[in-house]
PDB file of N, CA, C and O in Angstrom:
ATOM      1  N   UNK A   1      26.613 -62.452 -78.458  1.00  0.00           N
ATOM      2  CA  UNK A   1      25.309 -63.038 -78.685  1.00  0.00           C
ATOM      3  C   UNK A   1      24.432 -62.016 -79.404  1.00  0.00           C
ATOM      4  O   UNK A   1      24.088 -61.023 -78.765  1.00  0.00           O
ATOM      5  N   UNK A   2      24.187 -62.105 -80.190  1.00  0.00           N
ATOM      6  CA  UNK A   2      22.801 -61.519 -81.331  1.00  0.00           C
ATOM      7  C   UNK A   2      21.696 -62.063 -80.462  1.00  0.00           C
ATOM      8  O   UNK A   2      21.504 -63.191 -80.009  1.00  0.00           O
ATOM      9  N   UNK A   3      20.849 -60.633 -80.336  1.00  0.00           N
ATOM     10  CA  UNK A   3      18.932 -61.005 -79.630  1.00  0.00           C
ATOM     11  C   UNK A   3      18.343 -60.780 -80.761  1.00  0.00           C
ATOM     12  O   UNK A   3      18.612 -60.039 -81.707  1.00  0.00           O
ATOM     13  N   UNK A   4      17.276 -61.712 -80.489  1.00  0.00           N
ATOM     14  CA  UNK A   4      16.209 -61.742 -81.690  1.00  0.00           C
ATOM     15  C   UNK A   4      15.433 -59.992 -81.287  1.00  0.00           C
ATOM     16  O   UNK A   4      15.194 -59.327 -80.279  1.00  0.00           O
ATOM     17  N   UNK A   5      15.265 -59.855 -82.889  1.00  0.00           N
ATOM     18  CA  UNK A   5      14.057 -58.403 -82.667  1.00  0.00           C
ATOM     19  C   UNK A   5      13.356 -58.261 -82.026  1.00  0.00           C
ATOM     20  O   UNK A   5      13.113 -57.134 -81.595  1.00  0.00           O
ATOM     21  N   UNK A   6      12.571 -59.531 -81.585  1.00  0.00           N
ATOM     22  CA  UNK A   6      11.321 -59.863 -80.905  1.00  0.00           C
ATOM     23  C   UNK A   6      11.672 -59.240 -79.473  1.00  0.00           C
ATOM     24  O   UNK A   6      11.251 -58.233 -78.903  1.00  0.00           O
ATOM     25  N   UNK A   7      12.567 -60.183 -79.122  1.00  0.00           N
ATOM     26  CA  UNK A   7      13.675 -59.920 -77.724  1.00  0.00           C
ATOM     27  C   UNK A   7      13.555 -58.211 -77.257  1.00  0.00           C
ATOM     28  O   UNK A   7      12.807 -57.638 -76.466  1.00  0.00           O
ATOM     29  N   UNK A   8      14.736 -57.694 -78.205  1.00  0.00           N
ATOM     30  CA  UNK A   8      15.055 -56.241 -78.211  1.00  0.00           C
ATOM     31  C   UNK A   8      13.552 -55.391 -78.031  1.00  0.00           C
ATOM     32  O   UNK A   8      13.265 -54.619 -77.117  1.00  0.00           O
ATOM     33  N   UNK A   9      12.984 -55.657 -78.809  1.00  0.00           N
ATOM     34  CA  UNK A   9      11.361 -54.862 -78.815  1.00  0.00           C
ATOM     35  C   UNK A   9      10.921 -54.924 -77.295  1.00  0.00           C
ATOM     36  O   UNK A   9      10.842 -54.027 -76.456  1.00  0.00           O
ATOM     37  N   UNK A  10      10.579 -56.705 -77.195  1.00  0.00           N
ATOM     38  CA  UNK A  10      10.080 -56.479 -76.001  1.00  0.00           C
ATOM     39  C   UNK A  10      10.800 -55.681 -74.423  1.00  0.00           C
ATOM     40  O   UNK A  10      10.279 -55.054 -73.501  1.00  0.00           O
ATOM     41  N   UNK A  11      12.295 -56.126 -74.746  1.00  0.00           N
ATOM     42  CA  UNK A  11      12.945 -55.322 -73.118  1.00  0.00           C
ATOM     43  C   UNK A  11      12.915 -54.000 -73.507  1.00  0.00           C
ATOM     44  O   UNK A  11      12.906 -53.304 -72.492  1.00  0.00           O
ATOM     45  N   UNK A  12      12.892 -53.248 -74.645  1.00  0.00           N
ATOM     46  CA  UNK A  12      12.928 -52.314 -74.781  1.00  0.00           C
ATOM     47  C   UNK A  12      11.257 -51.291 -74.240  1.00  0.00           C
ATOM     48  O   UNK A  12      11.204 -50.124 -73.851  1.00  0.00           O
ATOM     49  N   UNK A  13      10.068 -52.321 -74.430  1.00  0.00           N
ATOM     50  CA  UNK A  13       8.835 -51.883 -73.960  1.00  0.00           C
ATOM     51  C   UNK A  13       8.822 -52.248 -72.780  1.00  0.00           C
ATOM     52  O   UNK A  13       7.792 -51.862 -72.227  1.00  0.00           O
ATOM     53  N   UNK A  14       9.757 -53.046 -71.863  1.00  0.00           N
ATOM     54  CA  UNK A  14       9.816 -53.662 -70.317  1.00  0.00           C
ATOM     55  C   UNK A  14      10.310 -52.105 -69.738  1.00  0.00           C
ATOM     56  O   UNK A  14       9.869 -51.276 -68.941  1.00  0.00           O
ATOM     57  N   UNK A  15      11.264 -52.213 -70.463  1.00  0.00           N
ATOM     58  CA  UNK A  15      12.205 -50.781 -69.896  1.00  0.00           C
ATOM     59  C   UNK A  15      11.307 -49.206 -69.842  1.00  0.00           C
ATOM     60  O   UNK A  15      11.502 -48.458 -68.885  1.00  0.00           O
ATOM     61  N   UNK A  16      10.445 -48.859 -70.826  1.00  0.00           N
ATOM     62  CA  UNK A  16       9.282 -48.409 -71.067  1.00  0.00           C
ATOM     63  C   UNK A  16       8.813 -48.011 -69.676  1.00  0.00           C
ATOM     64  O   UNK A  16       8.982 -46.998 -68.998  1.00  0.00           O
ATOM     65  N   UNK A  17       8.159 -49.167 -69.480  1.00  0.00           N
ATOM     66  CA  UNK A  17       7.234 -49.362 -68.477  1.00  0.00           C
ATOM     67  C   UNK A  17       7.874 -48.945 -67.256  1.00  0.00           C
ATOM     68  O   UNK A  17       7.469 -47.984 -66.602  1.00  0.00           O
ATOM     69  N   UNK A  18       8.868 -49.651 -66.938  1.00  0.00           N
ATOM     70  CA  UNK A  18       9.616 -49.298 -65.404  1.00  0.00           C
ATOM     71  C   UNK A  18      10.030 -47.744 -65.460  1.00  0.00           C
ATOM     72  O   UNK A  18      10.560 -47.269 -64.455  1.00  0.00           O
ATOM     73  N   UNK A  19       9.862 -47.112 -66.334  1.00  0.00           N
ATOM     74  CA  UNK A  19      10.803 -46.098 -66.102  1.00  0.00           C
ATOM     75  C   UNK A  19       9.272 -45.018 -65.498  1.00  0.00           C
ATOM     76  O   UNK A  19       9.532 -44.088 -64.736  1.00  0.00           O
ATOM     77  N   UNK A  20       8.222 -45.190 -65.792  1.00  0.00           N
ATOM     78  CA  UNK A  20       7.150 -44.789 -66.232  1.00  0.00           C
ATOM     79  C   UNK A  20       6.560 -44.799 -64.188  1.00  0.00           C
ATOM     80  O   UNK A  20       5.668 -44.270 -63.524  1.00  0.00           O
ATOM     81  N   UNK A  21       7.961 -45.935 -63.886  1.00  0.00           N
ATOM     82  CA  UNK A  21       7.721 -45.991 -62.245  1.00  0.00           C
ATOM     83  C   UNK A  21       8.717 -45.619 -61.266  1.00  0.00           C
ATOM     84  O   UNK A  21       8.668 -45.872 -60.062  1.00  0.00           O
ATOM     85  N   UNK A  22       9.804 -44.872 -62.008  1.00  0.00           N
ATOM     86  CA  UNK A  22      10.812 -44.664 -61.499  1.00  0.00           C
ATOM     87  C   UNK A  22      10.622 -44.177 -60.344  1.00  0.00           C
ATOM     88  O   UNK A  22      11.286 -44.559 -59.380  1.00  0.00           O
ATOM     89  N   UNK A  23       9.368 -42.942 -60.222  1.00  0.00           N
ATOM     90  CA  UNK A  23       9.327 -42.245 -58.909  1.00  0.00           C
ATOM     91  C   UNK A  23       9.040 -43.303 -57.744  1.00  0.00           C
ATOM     92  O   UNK A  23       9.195 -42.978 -56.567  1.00  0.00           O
ATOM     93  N   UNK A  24       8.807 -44.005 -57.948  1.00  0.00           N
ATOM     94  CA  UNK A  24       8.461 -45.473 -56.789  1.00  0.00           C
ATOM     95  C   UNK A  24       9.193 -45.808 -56.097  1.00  0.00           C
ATOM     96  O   UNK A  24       8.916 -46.319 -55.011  1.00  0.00           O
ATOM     97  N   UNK A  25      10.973 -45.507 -56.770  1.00  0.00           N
ATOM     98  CA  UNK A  25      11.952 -46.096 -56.658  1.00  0.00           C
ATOM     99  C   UNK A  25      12.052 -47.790 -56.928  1.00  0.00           C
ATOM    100  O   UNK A  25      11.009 -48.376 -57.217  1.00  0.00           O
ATOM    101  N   UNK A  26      13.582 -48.709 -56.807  1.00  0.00           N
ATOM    102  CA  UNK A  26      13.332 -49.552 -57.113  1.00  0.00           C
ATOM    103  C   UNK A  26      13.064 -50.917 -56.674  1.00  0.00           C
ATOM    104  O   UNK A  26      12.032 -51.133 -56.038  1.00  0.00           O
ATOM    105  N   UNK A  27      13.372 -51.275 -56.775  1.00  0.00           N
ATOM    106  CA  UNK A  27      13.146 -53.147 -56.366  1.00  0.00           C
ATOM    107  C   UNK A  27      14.023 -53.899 -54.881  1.00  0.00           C
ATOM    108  O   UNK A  27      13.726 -54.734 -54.027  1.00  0.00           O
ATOM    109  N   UNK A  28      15.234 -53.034 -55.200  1.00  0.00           N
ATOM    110  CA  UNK A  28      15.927 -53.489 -54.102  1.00  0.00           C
ATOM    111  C   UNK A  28      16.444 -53.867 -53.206  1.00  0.00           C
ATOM    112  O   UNK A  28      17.518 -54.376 -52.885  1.00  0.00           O
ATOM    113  N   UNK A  29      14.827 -53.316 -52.472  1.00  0.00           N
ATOM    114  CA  UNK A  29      14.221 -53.265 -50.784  1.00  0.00           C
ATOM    115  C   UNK A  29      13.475 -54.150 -50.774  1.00  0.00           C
ATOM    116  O   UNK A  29      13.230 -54.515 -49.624  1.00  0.00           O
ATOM    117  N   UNK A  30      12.860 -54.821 -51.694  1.00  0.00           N
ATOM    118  CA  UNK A  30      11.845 -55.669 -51.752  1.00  0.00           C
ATOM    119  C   UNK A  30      12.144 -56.940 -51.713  1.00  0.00           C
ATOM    120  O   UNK A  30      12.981 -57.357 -52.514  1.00  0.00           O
ATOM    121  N   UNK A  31      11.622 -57.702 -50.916  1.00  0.00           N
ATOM    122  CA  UNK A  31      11.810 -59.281 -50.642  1.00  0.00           C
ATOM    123  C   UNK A  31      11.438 -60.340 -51.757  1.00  0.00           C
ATOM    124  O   UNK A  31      10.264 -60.189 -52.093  1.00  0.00           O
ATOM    125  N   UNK A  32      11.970 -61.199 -52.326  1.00  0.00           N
ATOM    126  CA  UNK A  32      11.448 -62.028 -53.513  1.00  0.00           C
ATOM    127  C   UNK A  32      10.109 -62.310 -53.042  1.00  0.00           C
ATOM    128  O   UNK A  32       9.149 -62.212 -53.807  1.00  0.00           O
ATOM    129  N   UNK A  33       9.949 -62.749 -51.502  1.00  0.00           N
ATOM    130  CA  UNK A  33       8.643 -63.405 -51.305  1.00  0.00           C
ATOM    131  C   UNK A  33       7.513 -62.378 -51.791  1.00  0.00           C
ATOM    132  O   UNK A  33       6.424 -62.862 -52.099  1.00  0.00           O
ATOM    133  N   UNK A  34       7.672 -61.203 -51.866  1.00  0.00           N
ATOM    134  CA  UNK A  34       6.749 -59.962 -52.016  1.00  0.00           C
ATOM    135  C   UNK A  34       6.676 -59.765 -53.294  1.00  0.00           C
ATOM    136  O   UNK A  34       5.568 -59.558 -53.789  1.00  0.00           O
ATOM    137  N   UNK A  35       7.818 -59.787 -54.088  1.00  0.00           N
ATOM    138  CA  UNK A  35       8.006 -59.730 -55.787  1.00  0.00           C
ATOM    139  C   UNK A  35       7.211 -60.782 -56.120  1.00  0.00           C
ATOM    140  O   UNK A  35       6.499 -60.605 -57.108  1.00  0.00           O
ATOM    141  N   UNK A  36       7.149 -61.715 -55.622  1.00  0.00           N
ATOM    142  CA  UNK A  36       6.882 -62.802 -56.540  1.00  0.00           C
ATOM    143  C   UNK A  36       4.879 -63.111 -56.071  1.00  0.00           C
ATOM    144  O   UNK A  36       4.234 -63.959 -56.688  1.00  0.00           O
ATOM    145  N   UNK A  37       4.324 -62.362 -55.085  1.00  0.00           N
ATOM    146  CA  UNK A  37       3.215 -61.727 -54.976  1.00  0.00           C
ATOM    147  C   UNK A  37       2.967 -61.021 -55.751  1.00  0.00           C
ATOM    148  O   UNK A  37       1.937 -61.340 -56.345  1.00  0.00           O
ATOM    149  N   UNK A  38       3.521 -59.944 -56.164  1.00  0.00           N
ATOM    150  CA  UNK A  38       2.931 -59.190 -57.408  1.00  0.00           C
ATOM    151  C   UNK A  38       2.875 -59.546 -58.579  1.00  0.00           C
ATOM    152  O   UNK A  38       2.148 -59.020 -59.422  1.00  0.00           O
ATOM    153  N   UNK A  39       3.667 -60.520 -58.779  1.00  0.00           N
ATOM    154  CA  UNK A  39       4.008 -61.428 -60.072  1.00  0.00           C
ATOM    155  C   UNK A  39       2.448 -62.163 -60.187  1.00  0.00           C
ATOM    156  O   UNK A  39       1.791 -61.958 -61.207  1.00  0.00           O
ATOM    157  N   UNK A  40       1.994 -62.871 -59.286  1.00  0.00           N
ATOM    158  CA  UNK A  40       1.026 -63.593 -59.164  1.00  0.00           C
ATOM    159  C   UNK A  40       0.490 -62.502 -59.594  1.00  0.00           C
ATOM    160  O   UNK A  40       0.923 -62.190 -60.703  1.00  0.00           O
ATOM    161  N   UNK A  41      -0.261 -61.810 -59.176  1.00  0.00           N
ATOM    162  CA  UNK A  41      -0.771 -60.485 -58.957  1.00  0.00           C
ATOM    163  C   UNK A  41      -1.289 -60.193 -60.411  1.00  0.00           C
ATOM    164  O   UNK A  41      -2.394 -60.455 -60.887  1.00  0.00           O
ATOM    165  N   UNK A  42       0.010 -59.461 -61.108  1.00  0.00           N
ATOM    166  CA  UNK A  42       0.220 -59.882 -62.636  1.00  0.00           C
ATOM    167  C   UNK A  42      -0.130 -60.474 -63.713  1.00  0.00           C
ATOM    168  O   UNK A  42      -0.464 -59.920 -64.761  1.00  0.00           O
ATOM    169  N   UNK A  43      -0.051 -61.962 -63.440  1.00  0.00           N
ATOM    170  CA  UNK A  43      -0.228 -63.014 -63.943  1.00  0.00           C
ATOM    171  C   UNK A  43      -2.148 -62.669 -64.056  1.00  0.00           C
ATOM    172  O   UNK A  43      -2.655 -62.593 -65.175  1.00  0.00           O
ATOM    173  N   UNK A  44      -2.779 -62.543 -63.134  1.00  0.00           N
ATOM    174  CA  UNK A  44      -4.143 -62.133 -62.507  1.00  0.00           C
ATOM    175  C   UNK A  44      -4.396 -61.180 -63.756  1.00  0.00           C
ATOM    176  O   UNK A  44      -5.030 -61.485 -64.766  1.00  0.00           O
ATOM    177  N   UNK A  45      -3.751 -59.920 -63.474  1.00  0.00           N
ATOM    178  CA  UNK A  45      -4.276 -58.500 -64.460  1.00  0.00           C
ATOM    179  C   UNK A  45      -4.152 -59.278 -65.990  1.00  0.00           C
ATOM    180  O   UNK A  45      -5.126 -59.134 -66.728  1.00  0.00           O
ATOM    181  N   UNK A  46      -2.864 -60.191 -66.556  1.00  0.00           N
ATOM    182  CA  UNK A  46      -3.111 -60.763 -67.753  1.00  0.00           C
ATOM    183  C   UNK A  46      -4.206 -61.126 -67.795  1.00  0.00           C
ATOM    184  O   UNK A  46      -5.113 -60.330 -68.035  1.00  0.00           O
ATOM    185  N   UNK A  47      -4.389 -62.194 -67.614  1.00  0.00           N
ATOM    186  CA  UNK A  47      -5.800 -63.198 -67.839  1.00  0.00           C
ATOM    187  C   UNK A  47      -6.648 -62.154 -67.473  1.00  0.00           C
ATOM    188  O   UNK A  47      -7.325 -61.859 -68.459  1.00  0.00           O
ATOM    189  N   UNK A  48      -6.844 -61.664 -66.796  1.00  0.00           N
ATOM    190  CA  UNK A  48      -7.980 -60.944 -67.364  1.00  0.00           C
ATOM    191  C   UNK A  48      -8.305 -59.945 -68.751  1.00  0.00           C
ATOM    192  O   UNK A  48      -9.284 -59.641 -69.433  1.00  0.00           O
ATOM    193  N   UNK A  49      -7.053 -59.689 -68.708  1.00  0.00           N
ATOM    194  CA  UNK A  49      -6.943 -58.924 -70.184  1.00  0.00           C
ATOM    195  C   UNK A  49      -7.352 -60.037 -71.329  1.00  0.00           C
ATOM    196  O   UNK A  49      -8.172 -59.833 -72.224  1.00  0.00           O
ATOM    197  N   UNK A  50      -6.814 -60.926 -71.176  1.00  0.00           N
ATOM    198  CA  UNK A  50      -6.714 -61.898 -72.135  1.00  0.00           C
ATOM    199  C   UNK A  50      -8.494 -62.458 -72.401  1.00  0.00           C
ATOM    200  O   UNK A  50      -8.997 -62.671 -73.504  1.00  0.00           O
ATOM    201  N   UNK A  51      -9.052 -62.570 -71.311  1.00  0.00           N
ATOM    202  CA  UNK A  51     -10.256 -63.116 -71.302  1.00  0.00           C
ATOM    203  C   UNK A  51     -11.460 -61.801 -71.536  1.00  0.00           C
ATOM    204  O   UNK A  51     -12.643 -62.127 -71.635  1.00  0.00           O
ATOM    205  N   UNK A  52     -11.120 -60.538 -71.601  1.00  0.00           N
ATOM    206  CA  UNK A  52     -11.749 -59.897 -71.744  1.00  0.00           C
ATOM    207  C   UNK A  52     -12.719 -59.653 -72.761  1.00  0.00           C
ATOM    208  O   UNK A  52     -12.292 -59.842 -73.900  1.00  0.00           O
ATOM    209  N   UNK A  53     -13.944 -59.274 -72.662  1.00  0.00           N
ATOM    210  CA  UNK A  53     -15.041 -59.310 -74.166  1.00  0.00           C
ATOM    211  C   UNK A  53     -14.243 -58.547 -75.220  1.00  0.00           C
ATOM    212  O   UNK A  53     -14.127 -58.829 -76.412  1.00  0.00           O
ATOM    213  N   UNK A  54     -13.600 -57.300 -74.396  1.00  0.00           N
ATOM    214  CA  UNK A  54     -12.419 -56.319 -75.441  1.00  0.00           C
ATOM    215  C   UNK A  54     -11.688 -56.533 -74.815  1.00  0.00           C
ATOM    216  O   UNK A  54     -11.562 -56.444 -73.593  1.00  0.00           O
ATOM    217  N   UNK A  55     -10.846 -56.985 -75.905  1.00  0.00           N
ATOM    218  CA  UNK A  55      -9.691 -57.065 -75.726  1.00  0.00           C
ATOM    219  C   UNK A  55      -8.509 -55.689 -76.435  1.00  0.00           C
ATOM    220  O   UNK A  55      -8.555 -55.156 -77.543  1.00  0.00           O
ATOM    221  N   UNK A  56      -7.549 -55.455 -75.301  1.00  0.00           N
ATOM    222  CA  UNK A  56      -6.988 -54.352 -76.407  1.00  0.00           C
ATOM    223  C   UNK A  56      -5.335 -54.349 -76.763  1.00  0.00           C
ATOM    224  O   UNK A  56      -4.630 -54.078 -75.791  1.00  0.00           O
ATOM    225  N   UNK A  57      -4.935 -54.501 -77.482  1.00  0.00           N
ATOM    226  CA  UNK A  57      -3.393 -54.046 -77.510  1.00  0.00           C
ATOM    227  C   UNK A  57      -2.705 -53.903 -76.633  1.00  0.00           C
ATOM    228  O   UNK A  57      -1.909 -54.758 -76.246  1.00  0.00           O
ATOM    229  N   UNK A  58      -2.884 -52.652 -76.068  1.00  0.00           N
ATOM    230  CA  UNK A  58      -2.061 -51.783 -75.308  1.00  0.00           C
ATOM    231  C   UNK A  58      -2.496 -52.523 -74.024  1.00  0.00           C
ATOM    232  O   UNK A  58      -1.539 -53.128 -73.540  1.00  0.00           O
ATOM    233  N   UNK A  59      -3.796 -52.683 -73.225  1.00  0.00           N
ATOM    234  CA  UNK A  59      -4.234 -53.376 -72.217  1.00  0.00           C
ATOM    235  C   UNK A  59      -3.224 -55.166 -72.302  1.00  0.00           C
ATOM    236  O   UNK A  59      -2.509 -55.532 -71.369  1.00  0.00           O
ATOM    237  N   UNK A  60      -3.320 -55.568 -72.923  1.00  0.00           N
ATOM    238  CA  UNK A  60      -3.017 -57.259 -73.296  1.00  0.00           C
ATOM    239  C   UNK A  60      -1.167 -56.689 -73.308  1.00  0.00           C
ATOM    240  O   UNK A  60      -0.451 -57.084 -72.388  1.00  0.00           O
ATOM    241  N   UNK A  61      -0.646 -55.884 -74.277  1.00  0.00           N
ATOM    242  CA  UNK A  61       1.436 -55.741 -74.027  1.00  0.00           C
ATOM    243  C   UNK A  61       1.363 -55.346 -72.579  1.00  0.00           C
ATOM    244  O   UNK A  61       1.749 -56.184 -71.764  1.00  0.00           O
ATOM    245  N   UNK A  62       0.898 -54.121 -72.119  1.00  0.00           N
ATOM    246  CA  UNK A  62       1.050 -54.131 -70.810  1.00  0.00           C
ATOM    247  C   UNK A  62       1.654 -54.559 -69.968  1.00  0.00           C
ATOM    248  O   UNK A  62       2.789 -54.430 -69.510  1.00  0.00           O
ATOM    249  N   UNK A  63      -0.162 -55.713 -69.559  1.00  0.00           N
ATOM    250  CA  UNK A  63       0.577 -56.971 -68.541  1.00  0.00           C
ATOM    251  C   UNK A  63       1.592 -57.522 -68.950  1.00  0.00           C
ATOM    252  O   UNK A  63       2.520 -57.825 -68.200  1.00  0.00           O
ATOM    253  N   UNK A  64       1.582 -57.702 -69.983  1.00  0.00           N
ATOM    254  CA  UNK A  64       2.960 -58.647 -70.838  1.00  0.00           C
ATOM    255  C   UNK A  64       4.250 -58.434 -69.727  1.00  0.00           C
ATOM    256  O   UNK A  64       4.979 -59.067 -68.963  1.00  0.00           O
ATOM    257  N   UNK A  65       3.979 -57.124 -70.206  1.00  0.00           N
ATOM    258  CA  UNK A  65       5.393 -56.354 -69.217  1.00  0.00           C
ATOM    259  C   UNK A  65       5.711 -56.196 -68.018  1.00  0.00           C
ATOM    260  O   UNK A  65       6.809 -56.432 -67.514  1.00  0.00           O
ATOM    261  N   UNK A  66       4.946 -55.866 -67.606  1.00  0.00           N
ATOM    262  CA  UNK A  66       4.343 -56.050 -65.641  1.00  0.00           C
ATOM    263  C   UNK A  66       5.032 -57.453 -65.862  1.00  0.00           C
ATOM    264  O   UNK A  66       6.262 -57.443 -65.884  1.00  0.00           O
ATOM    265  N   UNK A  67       4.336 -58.742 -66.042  1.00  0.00           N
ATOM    266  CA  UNK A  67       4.687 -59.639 -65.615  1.00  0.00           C
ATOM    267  C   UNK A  67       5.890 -60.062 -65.819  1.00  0.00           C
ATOM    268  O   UNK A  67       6.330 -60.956 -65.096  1.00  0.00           O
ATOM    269  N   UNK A  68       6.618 -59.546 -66.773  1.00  0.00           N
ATOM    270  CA  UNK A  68       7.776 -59.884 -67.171  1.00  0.00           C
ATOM    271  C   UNK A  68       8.680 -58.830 -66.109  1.00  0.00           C
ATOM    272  O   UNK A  68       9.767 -59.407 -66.122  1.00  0.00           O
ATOM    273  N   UNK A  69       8.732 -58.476 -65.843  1.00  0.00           N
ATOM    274  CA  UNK A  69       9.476 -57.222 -65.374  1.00  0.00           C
ATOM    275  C   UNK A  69       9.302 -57.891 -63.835  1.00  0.00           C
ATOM    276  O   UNK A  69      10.364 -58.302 -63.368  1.00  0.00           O
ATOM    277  N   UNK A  70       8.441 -58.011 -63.219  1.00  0.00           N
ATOM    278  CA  UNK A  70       8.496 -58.848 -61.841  1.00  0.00           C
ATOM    279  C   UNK A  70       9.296 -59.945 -62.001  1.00  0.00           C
ATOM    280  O   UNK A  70      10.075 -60.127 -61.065  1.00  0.00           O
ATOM    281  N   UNK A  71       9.338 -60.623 -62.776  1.00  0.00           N
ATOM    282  CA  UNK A  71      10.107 -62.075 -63.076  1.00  0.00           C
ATOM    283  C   UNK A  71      11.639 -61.312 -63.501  1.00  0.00           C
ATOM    284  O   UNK A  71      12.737 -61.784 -63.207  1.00  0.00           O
ATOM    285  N   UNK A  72      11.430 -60.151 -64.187  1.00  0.00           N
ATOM    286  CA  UNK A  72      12.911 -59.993 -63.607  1.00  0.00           C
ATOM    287  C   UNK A  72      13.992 -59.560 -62.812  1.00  0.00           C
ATOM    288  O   UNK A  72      15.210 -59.739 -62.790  1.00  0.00           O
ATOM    289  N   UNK A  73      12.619 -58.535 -61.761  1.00  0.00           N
ATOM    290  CA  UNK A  73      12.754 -58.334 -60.727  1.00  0.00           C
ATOM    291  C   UNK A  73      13.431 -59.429 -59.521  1.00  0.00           C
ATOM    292  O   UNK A  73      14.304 -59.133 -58.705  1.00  0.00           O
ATOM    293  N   UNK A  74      12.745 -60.769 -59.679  1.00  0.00           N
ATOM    294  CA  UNK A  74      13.217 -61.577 -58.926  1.00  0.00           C
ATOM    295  C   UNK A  74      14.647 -61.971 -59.452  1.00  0.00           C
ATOM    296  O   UNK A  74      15.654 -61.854 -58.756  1.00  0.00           O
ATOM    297  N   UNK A  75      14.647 -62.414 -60.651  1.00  0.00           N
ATOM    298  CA  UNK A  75      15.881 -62.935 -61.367  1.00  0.00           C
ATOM    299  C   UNK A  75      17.226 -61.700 -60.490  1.00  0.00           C
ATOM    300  O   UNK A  75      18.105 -61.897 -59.651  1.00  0.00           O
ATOM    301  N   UNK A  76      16.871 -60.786 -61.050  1.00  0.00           N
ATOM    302  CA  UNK A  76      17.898 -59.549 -60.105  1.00  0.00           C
ATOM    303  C   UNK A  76      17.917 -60.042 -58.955  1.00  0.00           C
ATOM    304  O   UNK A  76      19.012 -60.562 -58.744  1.00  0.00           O
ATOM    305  N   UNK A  77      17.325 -60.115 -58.232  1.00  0.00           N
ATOM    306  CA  UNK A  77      17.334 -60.469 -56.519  1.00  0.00           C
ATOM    307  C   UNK A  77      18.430 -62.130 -55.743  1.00  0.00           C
ATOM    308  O   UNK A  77      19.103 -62.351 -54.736  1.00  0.00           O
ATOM    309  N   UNK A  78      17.908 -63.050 -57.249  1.00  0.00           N
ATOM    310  CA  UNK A  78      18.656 -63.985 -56.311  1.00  0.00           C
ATOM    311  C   UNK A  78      20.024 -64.169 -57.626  1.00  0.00           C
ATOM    312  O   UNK A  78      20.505 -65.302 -57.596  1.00  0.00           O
ATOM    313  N   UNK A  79      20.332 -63.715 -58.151  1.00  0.00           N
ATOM    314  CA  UNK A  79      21.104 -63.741 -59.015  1.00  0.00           C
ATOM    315  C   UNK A  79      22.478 -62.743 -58.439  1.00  0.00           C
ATOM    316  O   UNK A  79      23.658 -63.088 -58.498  1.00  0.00           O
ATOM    317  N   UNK A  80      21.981 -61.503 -57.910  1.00  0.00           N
ATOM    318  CA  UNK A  80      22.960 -60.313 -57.542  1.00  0.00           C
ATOM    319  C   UNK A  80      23.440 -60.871 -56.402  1.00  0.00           C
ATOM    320  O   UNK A  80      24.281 -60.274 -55.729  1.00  0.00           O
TER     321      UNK A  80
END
């Protein structure tokens, strides 16, 4: 399967991000019901980015990622 650029870019800035939390350790321990709280959570920090008077780049990919990265946090969880 060929990923679109778009694709590659973005897991590649997902991956970015998590690593940026490595000391946290990872996901593993964590219950979907709790993942999927922060997801909400997430979803929250977007929209606000999004609705913001400034809006910025880096603030607006961000969340992008956060939220994406919880969603695949869960995907890992009931998938493994």
């Amino acid at each position: 399967m060929k990923l679109r650029k778009e694709v590659v870019k973005f897991a590649e800035f997902m991956e970015e991000v998590l690593q940026r939390y490595d000391s946290k350790g990872g996901w593993e321990y964590c219950s979907v019901e709790w993942l999927f709280l922060r997801l909400v959570e997430e979803v929250g920090e977007l929209a606000s980015q999004l609705s913001a008077n400034v809006q910025t780049k880096a603030g607006i990919t961000k969340e992008c990622a956060d939220v994406a990265n919880f969603a695949m946090m869960i995907h890992d969880k009931v998938t493994s």
